[in-house]
C-alpha positions as CSV (number, residue, x, y, z in Angstrom):
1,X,0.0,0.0,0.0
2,X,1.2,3.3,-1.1
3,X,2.1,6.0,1.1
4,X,-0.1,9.2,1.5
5,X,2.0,12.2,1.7
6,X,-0.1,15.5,2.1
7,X,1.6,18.7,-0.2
8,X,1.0,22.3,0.5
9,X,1.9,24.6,-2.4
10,X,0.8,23.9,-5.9
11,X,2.3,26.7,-7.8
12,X,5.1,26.8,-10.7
13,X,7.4,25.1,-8.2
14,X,5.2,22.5,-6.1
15,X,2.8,21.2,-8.7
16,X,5.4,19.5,-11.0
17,X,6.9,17.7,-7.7
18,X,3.7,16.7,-6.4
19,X,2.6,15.3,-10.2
20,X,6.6,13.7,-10.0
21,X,5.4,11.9,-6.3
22,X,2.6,10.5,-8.2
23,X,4.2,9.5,-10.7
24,X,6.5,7.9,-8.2
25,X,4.0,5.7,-6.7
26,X,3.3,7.8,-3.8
27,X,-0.3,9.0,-3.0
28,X,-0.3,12.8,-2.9
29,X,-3.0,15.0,-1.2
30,X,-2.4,18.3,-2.5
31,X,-3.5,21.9,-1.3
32,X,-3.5,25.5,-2.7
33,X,-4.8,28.5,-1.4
34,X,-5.9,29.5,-5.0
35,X,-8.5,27.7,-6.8
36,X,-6.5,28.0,-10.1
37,X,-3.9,26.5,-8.5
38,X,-6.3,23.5,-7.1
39,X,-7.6,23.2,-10.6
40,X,-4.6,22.8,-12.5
41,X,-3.6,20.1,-9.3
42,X,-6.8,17.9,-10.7
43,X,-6.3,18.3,-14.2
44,X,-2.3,17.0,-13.6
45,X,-3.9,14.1,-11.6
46,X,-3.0,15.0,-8.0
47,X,-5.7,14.8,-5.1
48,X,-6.9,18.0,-4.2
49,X,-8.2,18.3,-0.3
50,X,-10.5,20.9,0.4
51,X,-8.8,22.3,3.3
52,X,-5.5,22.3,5.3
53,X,-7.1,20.0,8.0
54,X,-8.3,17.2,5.4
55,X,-5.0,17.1,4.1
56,X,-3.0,16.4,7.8
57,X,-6.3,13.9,8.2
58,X,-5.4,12.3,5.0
59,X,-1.5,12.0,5.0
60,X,-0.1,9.3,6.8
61,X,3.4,9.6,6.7
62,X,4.7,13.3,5.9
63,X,3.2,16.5,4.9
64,X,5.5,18.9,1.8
65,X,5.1,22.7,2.4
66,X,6.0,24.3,-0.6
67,X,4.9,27.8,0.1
68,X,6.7,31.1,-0.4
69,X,7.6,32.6,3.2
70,X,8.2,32.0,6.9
71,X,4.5,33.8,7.4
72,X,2.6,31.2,5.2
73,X,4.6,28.3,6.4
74,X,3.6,29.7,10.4
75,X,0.2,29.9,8.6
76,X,-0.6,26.9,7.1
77,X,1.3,24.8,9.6
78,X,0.6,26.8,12.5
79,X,-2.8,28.6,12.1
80,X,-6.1,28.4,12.6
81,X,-7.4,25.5,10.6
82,X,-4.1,24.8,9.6
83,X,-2.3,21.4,9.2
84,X,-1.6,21.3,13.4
85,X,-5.5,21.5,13.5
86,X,-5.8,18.4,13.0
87,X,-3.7,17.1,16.1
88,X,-1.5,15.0,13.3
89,X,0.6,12.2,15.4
90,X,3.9,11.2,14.5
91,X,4.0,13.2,10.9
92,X,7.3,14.5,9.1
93,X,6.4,18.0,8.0
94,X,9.2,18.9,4.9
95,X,9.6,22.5,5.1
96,X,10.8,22.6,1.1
97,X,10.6,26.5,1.2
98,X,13.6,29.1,1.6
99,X,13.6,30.6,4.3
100,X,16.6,32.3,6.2
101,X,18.3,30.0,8.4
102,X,17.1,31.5,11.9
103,X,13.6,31.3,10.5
104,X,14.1,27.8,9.4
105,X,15.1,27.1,13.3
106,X,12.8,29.5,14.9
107,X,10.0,27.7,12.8
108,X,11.2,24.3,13.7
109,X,11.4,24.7,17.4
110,X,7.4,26.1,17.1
111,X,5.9,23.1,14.9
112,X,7.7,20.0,17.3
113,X,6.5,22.2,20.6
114,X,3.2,22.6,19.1
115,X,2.4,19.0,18.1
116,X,3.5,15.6,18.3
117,X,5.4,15.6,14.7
118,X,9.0,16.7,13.9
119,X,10.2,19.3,11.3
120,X,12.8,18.5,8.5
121,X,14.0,21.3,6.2
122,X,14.7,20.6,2.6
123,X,15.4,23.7,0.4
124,X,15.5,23.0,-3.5
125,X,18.0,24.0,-6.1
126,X,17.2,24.0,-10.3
127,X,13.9,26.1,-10.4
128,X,10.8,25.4,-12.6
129,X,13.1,23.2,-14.8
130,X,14.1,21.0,-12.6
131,X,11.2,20.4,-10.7
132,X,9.3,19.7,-13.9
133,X,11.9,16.9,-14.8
134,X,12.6,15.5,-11.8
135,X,16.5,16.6,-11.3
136,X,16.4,18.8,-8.2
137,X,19.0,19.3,-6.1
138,X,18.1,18.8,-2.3
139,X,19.8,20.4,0.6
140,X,18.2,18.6,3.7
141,X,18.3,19.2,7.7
142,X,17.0,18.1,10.4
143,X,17.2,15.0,12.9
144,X,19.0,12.4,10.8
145,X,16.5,9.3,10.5
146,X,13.8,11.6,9.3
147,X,15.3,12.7,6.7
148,X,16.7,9.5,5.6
149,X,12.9,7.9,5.6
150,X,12.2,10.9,3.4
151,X,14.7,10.4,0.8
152,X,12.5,8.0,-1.7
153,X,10.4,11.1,-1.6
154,X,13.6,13.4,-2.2
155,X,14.4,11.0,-4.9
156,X,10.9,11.2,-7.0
157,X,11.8,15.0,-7.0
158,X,15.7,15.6,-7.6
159,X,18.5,13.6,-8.7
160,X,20.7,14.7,-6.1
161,X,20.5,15.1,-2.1
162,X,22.4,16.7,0.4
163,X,22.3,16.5,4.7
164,X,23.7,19.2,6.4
165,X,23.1,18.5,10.2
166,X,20.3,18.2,12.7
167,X,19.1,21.7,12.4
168,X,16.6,22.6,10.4
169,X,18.3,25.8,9.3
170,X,21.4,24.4,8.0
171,X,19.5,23.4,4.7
172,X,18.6,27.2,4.4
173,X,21.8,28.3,5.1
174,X,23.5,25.8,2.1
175,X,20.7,27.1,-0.2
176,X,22.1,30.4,0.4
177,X,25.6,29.5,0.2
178,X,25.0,28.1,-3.0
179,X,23.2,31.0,-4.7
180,X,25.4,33.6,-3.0
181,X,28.1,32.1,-5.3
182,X,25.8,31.4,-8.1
183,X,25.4,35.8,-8.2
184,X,28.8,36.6,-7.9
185,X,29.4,34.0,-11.3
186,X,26.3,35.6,-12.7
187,X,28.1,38.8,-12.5
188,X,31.5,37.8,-13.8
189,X,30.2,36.2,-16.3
190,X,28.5,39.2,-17.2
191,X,31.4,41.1,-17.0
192,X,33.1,38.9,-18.9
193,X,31.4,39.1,-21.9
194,X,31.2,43.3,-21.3
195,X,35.0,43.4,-21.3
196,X,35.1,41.2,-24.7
197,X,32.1,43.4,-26.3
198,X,34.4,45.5,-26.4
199,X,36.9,44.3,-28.7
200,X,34.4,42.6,-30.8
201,X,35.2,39.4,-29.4
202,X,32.0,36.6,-30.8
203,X,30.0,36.3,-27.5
204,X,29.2,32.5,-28.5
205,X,33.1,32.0,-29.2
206,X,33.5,33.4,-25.9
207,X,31.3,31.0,-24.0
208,X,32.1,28.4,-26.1
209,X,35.8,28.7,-24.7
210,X,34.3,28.8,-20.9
211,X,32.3,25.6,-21.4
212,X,36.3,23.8,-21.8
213,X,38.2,25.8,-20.0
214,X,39.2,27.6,-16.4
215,X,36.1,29.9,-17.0
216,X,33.7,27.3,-16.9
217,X,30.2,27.5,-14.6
218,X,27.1,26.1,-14.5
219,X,25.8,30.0,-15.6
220,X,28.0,30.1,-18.8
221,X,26.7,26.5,-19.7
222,X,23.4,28.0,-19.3
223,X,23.5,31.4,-20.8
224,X,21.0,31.2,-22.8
225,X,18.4,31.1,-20.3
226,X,20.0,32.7,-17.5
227,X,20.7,35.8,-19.4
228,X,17.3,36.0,-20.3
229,X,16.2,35.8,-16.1
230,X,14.0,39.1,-15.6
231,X,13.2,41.5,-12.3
232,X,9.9,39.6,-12.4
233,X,11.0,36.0,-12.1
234,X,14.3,33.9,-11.0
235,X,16.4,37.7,-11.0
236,X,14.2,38.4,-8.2
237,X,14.2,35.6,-5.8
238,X,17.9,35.4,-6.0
239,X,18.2,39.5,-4.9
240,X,16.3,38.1,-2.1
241,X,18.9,35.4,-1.4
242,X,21.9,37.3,-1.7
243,X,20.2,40.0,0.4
244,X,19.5,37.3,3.2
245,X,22.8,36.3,3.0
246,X,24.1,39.6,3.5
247,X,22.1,40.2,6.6
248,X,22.9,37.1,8.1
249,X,26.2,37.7,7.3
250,X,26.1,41.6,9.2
251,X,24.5,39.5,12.0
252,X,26.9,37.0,12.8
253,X,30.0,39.2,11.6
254,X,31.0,37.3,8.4
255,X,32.5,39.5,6.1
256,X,31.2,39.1,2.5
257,X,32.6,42.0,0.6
258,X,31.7,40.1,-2.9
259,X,28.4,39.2,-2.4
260,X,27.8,42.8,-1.4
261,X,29.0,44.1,-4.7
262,X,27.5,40.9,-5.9
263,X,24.0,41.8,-5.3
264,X,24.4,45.7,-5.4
265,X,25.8,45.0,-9.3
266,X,22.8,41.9,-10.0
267,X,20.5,44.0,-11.7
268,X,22.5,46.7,-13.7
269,X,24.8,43.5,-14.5
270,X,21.0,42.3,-16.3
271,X,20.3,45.9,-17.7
272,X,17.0,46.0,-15.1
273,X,16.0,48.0,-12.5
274,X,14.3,46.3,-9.1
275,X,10.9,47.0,-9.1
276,X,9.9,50.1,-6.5
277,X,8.6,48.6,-3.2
């Protein structure tokens, strides 16, 4: 009999991992605030629970938040009417969001003293793309035997896993690790190609050479799309990052002069502006 694994978050992100659980052999109870989102859940297959409580009722094993922030995961775990509502015993709740690292802890030490189920983190790695084929990578923390009866659900998702400790922030703070480098590539790459603008140097030629020698990176292999990354989408969420990394990084006194010029140079690197707030 298959497992029943609730999932909380069916947006460009979370639908194509709980369609790859299906596909798995897992049976996914899915949820969405947004009725679009619910819609799109049924027409792909999933099970669609009417509410937050019917899904920690249904799920029998672990519960996937894939929501955007700290305040809805406190919301839809935490809440009234939320997934704790239903006074779940023994459940893994996979926090798959990115959050900052304290978060990740703080948020953690409220789900296990609220509830009789323990909290493992999981941040993801390879956008819209990989979760639509499968080939995430998976940074996971948490205490360790949870997250190693979560991995065939890790593996229906991503091709790659990672554990990082008992905390459940260490999985946030390797998700920002990894993207605080992935900016400061995205801008020299950029650069890069400025500097050999310049002298009329083929920008294919160029990332050609990268691809097979010293200047290689996963961003030059990928060019073509990454250049193409607006203020809208994936140039936004990684601001974000590098911002949180910089803050965490003022907190605890970790100097981090790059990714300061890092993020401060994203945008103009892209020829975009950040949206007014």
């Amino acid at each position: 009999m298959s497992k029943k694994i609730g999932f909380v978050g069916l947006g460009t992100m979370g639908l194509p991992m709980a369609v790859n659980l299906n596909k798995a052999g897992f049976e996914v109870i899915g949820y969405d605030a947004f009725e679009g989102s619910r819609e799109k859940a049924k027409a792909a297959g999933v099970k669609v629970a009417a509410t937050l409580k019917e899904v920690a009722e249904q799920a029998d094993d672990a519960i996937v938040s894939m929501v955007r922030d700290y305040a809805q995961n406190v919301e839809i775990i935490l809440g009234e009417g939320g997934l704790l509502s239903a006074n779940p015993k023994g459940l893994t709740i996979i926090v798959m969001s990115t959050l900052d690292p304290d978060s990740m802890n703080e948020l953690g030490q409220q789900v296990e003293a609220a509830a009789d189920v323990k909290l493992i983190a999981a941040a993801v790695s390879g956008g819209a793309t990989g979760a639509q084929a499968g080939t995430l990578s998976i940074m996971a923390s948490g205490p360790q035997d949870r997250v190693d009866a979560a991995r065939p659900y890790f593996d229906a998702v991503g091709s790659n896993t990672f554990y990082y400790g008992a905390k459940p922030g260490n999985s946030q703070a390797a998700k920002l690790v990894n993207n605080l480098v992935l900016g400061i590539i995205m801008n020299g790459v950029a650069e890069g190609l400025k500097f050999g603008a310049h002298y009329n140097l083929p920008q294919d030629e160029l990332l050609n050479l990268f691809k097979v020698s010293t200047g290689d990176s996963w961003v030059a292999r990928n060019w073509d799309s990454v250049s193409k990354w607006t203020e809208d989408t994936a140039l936004a969420v990684l601001l974000k990052d590098l911002k949180a990394a910089q803050l965490k990084g003022l907190e605890h006194g970790i100097t981090m002069p790059f990714n300061a010029l890092s993020s401060t140079l994203l945008f103009d690197s892209w020829g975009q502006k950040p949206k007014a707030k």
